[in-house]
matplotlib code that plots the C-alpha trace (Angstrom):
import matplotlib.pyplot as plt

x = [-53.3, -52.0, -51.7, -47.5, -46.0, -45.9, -49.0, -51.9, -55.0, -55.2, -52.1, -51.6, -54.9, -54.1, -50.5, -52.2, -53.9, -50.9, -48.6, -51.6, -52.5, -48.4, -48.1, -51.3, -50.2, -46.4, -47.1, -50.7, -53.5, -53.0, -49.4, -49.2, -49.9, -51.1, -47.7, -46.3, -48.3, -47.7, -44.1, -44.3, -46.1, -43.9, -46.9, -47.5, -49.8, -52.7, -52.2, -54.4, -57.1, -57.7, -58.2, -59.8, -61.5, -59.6, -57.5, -60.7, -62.0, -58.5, -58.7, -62.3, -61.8, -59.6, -61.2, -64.1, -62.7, -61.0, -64.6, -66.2, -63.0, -63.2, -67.5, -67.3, -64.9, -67.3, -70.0, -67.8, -67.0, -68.8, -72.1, -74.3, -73.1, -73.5, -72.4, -69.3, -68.0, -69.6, -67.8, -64.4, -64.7, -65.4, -62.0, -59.9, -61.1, -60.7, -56.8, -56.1, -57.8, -56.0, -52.6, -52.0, -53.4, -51.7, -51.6, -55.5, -55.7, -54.6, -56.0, -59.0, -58.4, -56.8, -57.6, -61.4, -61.5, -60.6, -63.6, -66.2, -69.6, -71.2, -67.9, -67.6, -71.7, -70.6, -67.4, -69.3, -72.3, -69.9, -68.1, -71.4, -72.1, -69.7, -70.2, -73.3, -72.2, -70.5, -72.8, -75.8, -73.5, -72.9, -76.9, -77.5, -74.8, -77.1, -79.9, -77.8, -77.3, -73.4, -72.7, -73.2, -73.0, -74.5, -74.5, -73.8, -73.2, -70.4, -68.9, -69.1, -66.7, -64.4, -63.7, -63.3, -61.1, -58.9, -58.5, -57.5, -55.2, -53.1, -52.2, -50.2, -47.5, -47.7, -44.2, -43.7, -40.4, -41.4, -41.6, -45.0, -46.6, -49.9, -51.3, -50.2, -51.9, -55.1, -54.9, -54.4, -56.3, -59.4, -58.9, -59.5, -62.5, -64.3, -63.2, -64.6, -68.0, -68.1, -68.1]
y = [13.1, 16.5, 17.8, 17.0, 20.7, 21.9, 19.6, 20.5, 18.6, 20.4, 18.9, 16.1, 14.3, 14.3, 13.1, 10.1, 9.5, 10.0, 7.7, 5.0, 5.0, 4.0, 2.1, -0.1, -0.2, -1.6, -4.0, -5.1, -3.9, -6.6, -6.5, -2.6, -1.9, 1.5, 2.1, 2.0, 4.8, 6.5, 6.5, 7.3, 10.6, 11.5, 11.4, 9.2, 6.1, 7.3, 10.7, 8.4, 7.8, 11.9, 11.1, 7.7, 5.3, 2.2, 1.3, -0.3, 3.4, 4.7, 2.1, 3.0, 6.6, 6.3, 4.1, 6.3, 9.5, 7.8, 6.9, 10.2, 11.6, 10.0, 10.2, 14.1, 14.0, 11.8, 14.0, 17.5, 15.6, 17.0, 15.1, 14.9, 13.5, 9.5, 6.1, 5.8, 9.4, 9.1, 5.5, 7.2, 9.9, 7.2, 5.3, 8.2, 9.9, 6.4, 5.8, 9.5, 9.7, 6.2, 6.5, 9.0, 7.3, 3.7, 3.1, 3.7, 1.8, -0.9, -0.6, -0.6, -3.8, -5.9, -4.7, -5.0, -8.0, -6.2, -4.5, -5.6, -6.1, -2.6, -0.6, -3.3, -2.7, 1.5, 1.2, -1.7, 0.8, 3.4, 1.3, 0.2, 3.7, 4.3, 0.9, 1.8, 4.5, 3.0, 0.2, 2.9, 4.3, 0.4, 0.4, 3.8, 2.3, -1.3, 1.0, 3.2, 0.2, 1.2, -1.9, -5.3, -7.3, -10.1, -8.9, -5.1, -5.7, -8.7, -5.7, -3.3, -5.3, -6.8, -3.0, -1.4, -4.3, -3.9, 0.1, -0.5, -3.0, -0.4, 0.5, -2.8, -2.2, 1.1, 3.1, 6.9, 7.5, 3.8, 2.8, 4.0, 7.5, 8.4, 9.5, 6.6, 4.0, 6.4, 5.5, 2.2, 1.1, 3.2, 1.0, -1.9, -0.7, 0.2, -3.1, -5.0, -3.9, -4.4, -0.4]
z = [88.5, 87.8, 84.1, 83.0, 82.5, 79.5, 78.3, 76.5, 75.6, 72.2, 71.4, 73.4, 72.5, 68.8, 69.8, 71.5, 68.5, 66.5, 68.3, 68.9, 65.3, 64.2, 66.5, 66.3, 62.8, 63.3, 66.5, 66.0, 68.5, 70.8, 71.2, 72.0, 75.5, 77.0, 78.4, 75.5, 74.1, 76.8, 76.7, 73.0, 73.6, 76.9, 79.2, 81.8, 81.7, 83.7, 81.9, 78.6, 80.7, 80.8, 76.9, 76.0, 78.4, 76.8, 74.3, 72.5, 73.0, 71.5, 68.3, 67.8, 67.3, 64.8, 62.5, 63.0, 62.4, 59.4, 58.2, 58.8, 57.2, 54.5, 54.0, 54.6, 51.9, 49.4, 49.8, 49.0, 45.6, 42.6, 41.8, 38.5, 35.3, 33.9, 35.6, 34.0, 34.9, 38.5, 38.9, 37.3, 39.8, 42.8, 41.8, 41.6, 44.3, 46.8, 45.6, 46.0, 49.6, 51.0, 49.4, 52.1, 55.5, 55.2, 58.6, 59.2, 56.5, 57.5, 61.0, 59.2, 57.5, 60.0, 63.1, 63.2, 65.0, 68.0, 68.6, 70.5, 69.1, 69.5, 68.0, 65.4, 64.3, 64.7, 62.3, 59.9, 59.5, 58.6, 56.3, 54.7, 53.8, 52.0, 49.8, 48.9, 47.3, 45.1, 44.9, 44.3, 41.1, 39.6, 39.8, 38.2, 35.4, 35.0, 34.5, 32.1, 30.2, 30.1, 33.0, 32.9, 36.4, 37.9, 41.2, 42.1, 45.6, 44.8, 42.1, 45.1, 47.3, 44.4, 43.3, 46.8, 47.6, 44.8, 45.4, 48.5, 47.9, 46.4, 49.8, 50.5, 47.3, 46.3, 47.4, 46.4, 44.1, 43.0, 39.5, 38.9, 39.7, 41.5, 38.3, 36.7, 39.4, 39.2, 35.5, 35.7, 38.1, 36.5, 33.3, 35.3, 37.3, 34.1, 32.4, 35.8, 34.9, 31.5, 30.7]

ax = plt.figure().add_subplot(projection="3d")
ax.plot(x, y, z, "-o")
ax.set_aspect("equal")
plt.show()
């Protein structure tokens, strides 16, 4: 099928992407078709195909590039210092990266279940990774003697499920600021592990 005028795969793959990702996020997975993606970028159905195998292929990429996105951006964070400023550093830095990519977010979230078993083991070992980080800092903290948890891997999950949860209610111009949430919700990290 012949390239639409005026297209370029430069732009037009991350316009696929673009358009997938919102409206994955509004509709569900299952209830947007390829068509519909399509139509949203101004290409023609087939046109996809030149870009992603599926639209498992299409969902996978984007919660894998939101992964490596947000792992690449971990590791570039400064290191060194105690548990308690490492674990200060972990929950500032998650609210701040995820208040601006709701939608993958939430793809994230909810929309794992869509992917076969292979993509779901890829995304999952990604998503592991990034858990034990955290979970490696709530160890260095027990060993600090500055924590006190029963189980560092149930802490791991409670506090990364709580960060992101910030993502379901939080509203810009709303009654409480970024800065403000950061603060908050770092008080209650630290007071979740007893620090």
């Amino acid at each position: 099928m012949a390239r639409k005028t005026g297209s370029h795969s430069d732009i037009t793959g991350p316009r696929i992407r673009a358009e997938a990702q919102r409206l994955f996020a509004r509709h569900g997975f299952a209830a947007v078709s390829m068509r519909q993606i399509a139509a949203a970028v101004g290409v023609q159905a087939g046109a996809l195909y030149l870009y992603t195998a599926d639209k498992e292929s299409l969902l996978v990429d984007l919660l894998k590039g939101h992964m490596d996105d947000l792992l690449a951006a971990w590791a570039a964070q400064p290191r060194g210092g105690g548990a308690l400023a490492r674990l200060e550093r972990f929950v500032r830095f998650h609210i701040r990266f995820h208040l601006d990519r709701a939608e993958v977010v939430f793809l994230s979230y909810m929309e794992l279940r869509n992917l076969g078993p292979e993509n779901f083991a890829q995304i999952e070992a990604l998503r592991r990774s990034y858990e034990n980080e955290l979970e490696a800092i709530l160890k260095a903290g027990q060993a600090e003697g500055v924590f006190a948890l029963p189980d560092t891997k149930l802490a791991t999950l409670a506090i990364i499920a709580m960060l992101t949860g910030v993502n379901t209610w939080f509203r810009e111009g709303g009654r409480l600021s970024r800065d403000t949430v950061e603060e908050i919700y770092w008080d209650m990290a630290r007071k979740a592990v007893a620090a």
